[in-house]
N, C-alpha and C positions, 0 to 999 in steps of 0.2 A: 536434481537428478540428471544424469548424462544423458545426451537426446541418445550415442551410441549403445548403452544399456537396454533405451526401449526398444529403437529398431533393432536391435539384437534377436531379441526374442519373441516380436509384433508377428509373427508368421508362426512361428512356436505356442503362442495361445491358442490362434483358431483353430488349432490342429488338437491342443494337449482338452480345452475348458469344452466338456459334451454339451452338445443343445444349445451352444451359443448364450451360456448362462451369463459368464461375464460383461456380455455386452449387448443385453436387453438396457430397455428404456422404462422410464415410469408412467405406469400404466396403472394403477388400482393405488386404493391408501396404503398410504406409507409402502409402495413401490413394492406390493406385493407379485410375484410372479410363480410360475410354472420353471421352472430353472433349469432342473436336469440334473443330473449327477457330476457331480466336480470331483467329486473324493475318490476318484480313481485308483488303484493302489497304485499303478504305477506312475502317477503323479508326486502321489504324495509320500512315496519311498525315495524320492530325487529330490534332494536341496535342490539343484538346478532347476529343477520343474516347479520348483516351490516358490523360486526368487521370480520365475513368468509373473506369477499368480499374483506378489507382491509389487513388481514392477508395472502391472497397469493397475494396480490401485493409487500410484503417482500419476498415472496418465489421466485419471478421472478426480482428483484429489487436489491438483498442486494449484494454489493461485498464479493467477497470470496477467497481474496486473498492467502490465504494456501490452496483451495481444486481445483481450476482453472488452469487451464495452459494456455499456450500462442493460444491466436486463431489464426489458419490457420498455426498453425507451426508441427500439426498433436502428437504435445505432449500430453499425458495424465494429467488425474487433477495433478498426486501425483507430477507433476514435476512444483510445483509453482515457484522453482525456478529460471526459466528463468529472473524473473524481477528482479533477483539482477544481473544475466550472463550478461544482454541485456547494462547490465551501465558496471561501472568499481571497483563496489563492489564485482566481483566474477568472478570464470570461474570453469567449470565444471571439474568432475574428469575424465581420459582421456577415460573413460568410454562410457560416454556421451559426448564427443566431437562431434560427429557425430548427435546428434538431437538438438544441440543448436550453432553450427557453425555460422548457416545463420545468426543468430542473429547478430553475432559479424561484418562480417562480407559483410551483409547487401543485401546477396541472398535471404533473405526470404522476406526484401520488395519489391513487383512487385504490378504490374496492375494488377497480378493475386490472388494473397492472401499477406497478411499482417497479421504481429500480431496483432493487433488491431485494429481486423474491428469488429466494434462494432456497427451495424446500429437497433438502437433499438426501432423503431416507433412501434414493437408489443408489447410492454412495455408500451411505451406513451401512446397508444389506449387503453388500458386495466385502464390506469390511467384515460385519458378523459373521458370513458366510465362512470366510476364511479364517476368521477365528475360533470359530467351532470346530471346521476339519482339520485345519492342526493341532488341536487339544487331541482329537479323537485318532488323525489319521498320520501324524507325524510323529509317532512317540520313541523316542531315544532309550536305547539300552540300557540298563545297567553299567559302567563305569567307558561310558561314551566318551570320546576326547572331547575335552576340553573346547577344542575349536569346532567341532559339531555342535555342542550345547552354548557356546556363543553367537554362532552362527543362525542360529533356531531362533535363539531370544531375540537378536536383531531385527530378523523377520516379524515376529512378534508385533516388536515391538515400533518398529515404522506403521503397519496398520493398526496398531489400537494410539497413535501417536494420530494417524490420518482423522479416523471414527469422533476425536476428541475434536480435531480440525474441522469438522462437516458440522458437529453441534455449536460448537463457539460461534460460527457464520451464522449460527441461526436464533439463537439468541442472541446474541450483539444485535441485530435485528428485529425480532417478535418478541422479546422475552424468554418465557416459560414455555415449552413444547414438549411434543411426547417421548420418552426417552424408549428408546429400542433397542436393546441390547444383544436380541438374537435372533434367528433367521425364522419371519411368521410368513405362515402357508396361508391359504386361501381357505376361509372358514373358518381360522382360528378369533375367537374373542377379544383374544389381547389388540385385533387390528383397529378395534374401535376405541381406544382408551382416552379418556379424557388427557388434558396436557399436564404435564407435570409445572410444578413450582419454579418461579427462577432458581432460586436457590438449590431446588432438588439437580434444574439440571446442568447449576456452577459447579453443584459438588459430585456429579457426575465425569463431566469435561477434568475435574481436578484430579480422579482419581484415574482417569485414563490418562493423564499425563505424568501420572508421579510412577504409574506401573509401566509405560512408555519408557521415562528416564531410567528405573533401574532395571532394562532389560536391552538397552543401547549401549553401543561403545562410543569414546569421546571421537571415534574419527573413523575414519576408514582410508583403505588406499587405493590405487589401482583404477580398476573402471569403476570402483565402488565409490570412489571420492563423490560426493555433492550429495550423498542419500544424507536420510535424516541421523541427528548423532542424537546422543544423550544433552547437550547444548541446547540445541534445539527445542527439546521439550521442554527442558525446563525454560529455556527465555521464549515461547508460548507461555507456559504456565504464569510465567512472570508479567505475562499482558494480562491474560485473562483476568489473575488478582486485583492487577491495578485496575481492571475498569470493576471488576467486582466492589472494589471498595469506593470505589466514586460516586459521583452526588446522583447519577440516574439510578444505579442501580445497587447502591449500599443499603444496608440495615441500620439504623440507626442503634448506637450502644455494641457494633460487632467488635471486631478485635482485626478489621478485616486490611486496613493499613499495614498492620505488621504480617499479616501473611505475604501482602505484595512487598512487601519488605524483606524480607524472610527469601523469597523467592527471584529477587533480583541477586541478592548478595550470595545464592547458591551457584549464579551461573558468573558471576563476577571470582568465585573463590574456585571457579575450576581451573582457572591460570590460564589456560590457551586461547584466550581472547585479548584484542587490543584495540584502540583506533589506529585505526589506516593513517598513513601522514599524509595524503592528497585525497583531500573534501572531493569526495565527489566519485574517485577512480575509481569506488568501491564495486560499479557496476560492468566494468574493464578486466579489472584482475581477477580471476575465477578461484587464486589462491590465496587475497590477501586476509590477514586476521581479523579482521574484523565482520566479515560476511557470516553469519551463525546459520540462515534459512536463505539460501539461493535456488532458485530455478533458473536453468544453465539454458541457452540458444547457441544453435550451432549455424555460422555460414550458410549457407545454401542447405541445410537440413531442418534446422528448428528457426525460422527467424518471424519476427515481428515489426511493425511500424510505426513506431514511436517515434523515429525522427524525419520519414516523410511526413506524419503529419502532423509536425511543428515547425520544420526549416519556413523559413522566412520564403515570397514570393521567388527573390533572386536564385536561389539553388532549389527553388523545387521542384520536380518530377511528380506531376499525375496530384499530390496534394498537398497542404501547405497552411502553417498558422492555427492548428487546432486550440492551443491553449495559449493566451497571450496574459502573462502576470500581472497580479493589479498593482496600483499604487499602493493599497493595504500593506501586500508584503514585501514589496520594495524598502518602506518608509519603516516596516520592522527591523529592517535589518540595521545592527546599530554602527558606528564608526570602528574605525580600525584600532581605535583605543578603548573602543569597547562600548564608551557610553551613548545613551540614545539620542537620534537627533534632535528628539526636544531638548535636549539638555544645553542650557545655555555653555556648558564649558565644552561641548564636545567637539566643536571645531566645525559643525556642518553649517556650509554654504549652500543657501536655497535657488542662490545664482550659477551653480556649476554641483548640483547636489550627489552625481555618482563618484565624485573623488574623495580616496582616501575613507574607502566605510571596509567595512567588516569584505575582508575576501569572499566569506561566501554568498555574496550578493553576484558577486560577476563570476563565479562557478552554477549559481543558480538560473541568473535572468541576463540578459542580453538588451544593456541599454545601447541609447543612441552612441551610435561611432564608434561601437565596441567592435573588436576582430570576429569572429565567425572562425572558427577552429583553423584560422593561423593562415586563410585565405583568402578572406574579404572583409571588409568592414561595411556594416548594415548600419542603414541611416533611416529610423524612423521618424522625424521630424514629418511636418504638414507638409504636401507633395502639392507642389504648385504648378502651372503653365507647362510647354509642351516638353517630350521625352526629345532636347535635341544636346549635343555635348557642349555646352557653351551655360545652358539652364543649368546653375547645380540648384535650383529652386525644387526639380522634380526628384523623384527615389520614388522608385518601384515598389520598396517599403514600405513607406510612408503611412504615417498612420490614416487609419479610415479609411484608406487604399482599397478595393476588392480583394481579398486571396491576403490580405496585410495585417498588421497588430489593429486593435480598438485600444488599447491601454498606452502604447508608448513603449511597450518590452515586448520581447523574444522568450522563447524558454529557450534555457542552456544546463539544464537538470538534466544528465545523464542522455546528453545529445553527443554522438558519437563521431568523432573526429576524424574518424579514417574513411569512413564515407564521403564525407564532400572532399577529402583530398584523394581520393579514388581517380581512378580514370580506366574504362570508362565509371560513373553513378548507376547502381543499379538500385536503388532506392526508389520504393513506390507508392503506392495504396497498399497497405499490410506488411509490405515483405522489404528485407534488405536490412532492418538490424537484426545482430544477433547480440547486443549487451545482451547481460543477466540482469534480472529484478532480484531482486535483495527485498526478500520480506520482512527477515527479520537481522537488524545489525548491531554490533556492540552497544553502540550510542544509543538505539532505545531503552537497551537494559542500565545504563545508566543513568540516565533519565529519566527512569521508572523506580529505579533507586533513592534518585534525588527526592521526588516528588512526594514516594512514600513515608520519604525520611520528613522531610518537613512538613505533611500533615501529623506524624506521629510525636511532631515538635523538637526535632533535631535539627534544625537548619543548617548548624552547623556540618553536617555531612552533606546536606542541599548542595553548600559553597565548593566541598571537593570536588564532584562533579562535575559540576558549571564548570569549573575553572578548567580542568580538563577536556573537555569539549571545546573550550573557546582557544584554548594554548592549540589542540589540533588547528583550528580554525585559522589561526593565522593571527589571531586578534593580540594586541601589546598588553604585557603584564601591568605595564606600568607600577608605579613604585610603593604601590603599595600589596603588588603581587596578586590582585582578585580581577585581572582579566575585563577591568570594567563592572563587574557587579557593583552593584552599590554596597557598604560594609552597614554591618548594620538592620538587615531587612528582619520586618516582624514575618512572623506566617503567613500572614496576609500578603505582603508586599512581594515574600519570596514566593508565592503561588502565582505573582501576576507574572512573576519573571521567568519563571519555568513555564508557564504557558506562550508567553512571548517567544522563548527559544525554542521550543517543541515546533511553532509555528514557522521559523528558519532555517533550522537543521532539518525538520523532517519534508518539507517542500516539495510537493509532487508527488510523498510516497504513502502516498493512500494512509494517511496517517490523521490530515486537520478536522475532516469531516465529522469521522468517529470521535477525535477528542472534544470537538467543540458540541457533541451529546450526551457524550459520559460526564462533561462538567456540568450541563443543563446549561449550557451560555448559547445554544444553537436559536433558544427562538428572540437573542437579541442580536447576535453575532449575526445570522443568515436572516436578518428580517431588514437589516441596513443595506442603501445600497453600496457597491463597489466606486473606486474613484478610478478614472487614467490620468494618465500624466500627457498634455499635450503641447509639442514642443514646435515651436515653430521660427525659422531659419531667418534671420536678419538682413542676409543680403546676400545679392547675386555673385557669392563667391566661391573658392575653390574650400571644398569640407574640410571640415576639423570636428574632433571630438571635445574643445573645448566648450568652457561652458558657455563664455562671455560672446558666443555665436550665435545662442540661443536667446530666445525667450520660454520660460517655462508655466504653464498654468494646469490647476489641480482641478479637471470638472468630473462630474458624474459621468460612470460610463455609460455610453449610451443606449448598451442593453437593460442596463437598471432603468433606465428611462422608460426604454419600451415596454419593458417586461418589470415592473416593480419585484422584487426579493419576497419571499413570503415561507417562511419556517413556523408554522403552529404545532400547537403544544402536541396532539396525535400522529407529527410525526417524529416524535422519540421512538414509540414501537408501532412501528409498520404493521397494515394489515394483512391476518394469515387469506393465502390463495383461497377465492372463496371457491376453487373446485374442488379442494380439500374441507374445507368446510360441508360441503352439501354429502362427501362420502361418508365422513363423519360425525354426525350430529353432537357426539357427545365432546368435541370441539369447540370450546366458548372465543367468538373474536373479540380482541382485543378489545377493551370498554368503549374508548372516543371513537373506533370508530364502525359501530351496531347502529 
């Protein structure tokens, strides 16, 4: 959504919403309050009054993956990166070993806090709220234009699109919780309700997105560009299926593949979506095709810190190195011809191993000798003897440096370019990018596509996909026109390879954590530990990014050391807030862990 939208009419709430109802806090079960009257007639006689009401339910609603940090783990916003640390796409620089440890190795899940406790019923009531007064208090004439009764349902239908959004977070999470569909007072019955069923409240989440999609338009224009469309919902819906039908949280004997199936190929057949042809820009261009769910930052009005707290020591300002890529996903990413580098034909050299692989390894991570957005070249090799111009033994870089990488890499995932070639840098702690986060992009829906297709035993439409996704990528046909997949894959093999590429393409975007629980591979996957890559500089010479400079070795990284990995079986569903627990007795916690 456009930051100029909110602040538009951010002065216009407190003036139009009585009692300060909209922007009470939770206080009671399930965020029961005292509110005050919203249903004003003369609110709710004004579309424009009506779009306020809608527009801070994005202000309380929207993910904000770059500017959030890990709840309950006492991190600040700038440090988004815990949700690459928390999987095995990263570990911190040894800097920050010490505020993202638990994560790793699994002190920070208790009955007492968690990262993601996320219990969002003051969300949902702010959604019901407004879904109730425009049923009741917005009702449209008899043969109303057209574009008033579009314009109504839009509204509509972005908050029961949000309401769907607050549940999904919370079950992807706990499970089954209590489903709340309409605004409960103080002393009402219903406040105590035991939790509903997974299932009851998948097919809750399901049908606020299907009534979502047919009450959206495919787009909007104007200041309205970036709200939620009819796309939108349904490739959410298209998530939601796919982890529905996955090994955490399936029914054995459902049919539930081909809904996620069903549900990809609705937002595929709506035609106005594509891949982007530069991996990566997707978080730059605020209009390219492929963006389906973005939340927009503006300059000096909406901005965030995701690349103060990743720039390498040499350009940073106030902080620096939050998330440094492993060897794991380095070493996924396959050659430019597509095949892996275990693959004896694939052409990779263990002596000069970043040449000639898959493009989006160096749009992802930033190895040694690589440029820096077309200004510097950063040199993480071992930092030897003193900082004097004659020592190229030393780099400020260097790995195990203070403020520097532990693994050997940089992140260069949606690290924004025009910042370090700024003058003056005004990048900080929190503040100075404004990219977009891109929640939701083409390429998951075709990927969700793939996946559902070849559990459903269709591989053959697996291979369309893939192969589209890697053709974007930059990867060679080669001559047999499959982009490097292997020809041939059983279900089985073509499952290892869709998770393989999920882990590549999706890189950073809060995307591995979640899948590697919905598959049930989290308590092997996050129970090993991570590797870096430690490179160290042959002679007192002038740098190069070749390889034959180096010496390379593969050791544990050394948070894995400190901090051993630990992912057990109770933490597939997180435990509910036990402050909510004690309001509600009739609230059962989670079995493993009572």
């Amino acid at each position: 959504m456009k930051v100029s939208i909110i602040k538009k009419y951010i002065r216009i709430v407190a003036i139009l919403v009585m009692g300060g109802s909209i922007f009470c806090s939770c206080k009671k079960v399930l965020d029961v309050q005292n509110q005050g009257q919203v249903g004003d007639a003369t609110v709710w006689s004004d579309p424009a009054s009506v779009n306020v009401l809608v527009n801070y339910i994005y202000t309380i609603s929207e993910p904000d993956h770059f500017a959030r940090g890990f709840l309950g783990t006492g991190l600040p916003g700038a440090f988004r990166y815990a949700e690459g640390v928390i999987a095995d796409e990263a570990r911190p620089s040894i800097t920050y070993i010490g505020r993202t440890n638990g994560l790793n190795n699994g002190l920070s899940f208790n009955l007492d806090r968690c990262p993601f406790w996320e219990w969002d019923y003051g969300t949902i009531r702010q959604c019901n709220d407004f879904l109730d007064k425009i049923s009741k208090n917005y009702v449209l004439a008899a043969g109303a234009p057209q574009q008033v009764i579009d314009q109504r349902n839009a509204m509509i239908g972005q908050v029961q699109f949000f309401r769907a959004y607050q549940y999904w977070r919370m079950v992807q999470i706990f499970g089954g919780v209590p489903i709340v569909d309409k605004v409960l007072n103080a002393g009402d019955s219903a406040l105590y309700r035991p939790r509903n069923t997974q299932e009851e409240c998948f097919q809750f989440i399901i049908n606020d997105l299907k009534t979502a999609a047919s009450l959206l338009p495919l787009k909007y224009s104007g200041t309205d560009a970036g709200r939620i469309t009819k796309g939108a919902a349904l490739a959410l819906l298209s998530r939601v299926l796919l982890f529905r039908a996955s090994p955490m949280y399936n029914t054995p004997g459902s049919q539930n593949w081909k809904d996620a199936s069903d549900a990809a190929k609705a937002v595929m057949d709506l035609g106005i979506y594509s891949l982007y042809n530069q991996f990566g820009r997707w978080f730059f261009d605020k209009t390219n095709p492929e963006n389906i769910w973005q939340i927009s930052f503006v300059q000096s009005k909406r901005e965030h810190g995701w690349d103060a707290a990743n720039y390498p020591n040499s350009v940073a300002i106030g902080d620096a190195v939050g998330a440094c890529p492993s060897e794991e996903l380095v070493e996924a990413f396959p050659m430019i011809n597509g095949k892996a580098i275990t693959d004896p034909l694939s052409g990779y050299d263990a002596t000069d191993p970043y040449i000639n692989r898959d493009p989006r390894l160096k749009a992802t991570v930033l190895c040694n000798g690589d440029t820096l957005a077309g200004v510097q070249p950063i040199w993480s090799y071992v930092s030897s003897g003193p900082n004097t111009p004659t020592n190229y033994m030393y780099t400020i870089d260097g790995y195990e440096q203070p403020y520097s990488t532990s693994t050997g890499y940089f992140m260069n995932k949606a690290m924004d370019a025009r910042l370090v070639q700024a003058s003056p840098r005004i990048y900080n702690y929190g503040i100075g990018s404004y990219s977009d986060w891109i929640e939701i992009r083409y390429a998951e829906v075709l990927m969700n596509y793939a996946e559902a297709e070849n559990e459903l035993g269709n591989t053959d439409n697996a291979y369309t996909q893939l192969k589209a996704i890697r053709q974007r990528a930059g990867i060679q046909p080669g001559s047999d026109g499959n982009y490097g997949i292997p020809a041939g894959l059983t279900q089985d093999g073509m499952r290892t390879f869709i998770q393989n590429e999920r882990f590549i393409e999706f890189a950073f975007e809060n995307k591995r954590y979640w899948d590697l629980r919905r598959w049930k591979l989290a308590g092997t996957v996050l129970n090993r530990p991570t590797h870096s890559m430690k490179i160290t500089k042959l002679t007192n010479t002038p740098r190069t990014a070749h390889g034959s400079d180096y010496s390379f070795q593969i050791v544990v990284n050394d948070n894995d050391v400190t901090y051993p990995p630990s992912f057990q079986d109770k933490f597939y569903y997180l435990p509910l807030p036990q402050d909510q627990l004690l309001l509600n007795p009739r609230m059962e916690q989670n079995p493993l862990w009572k």
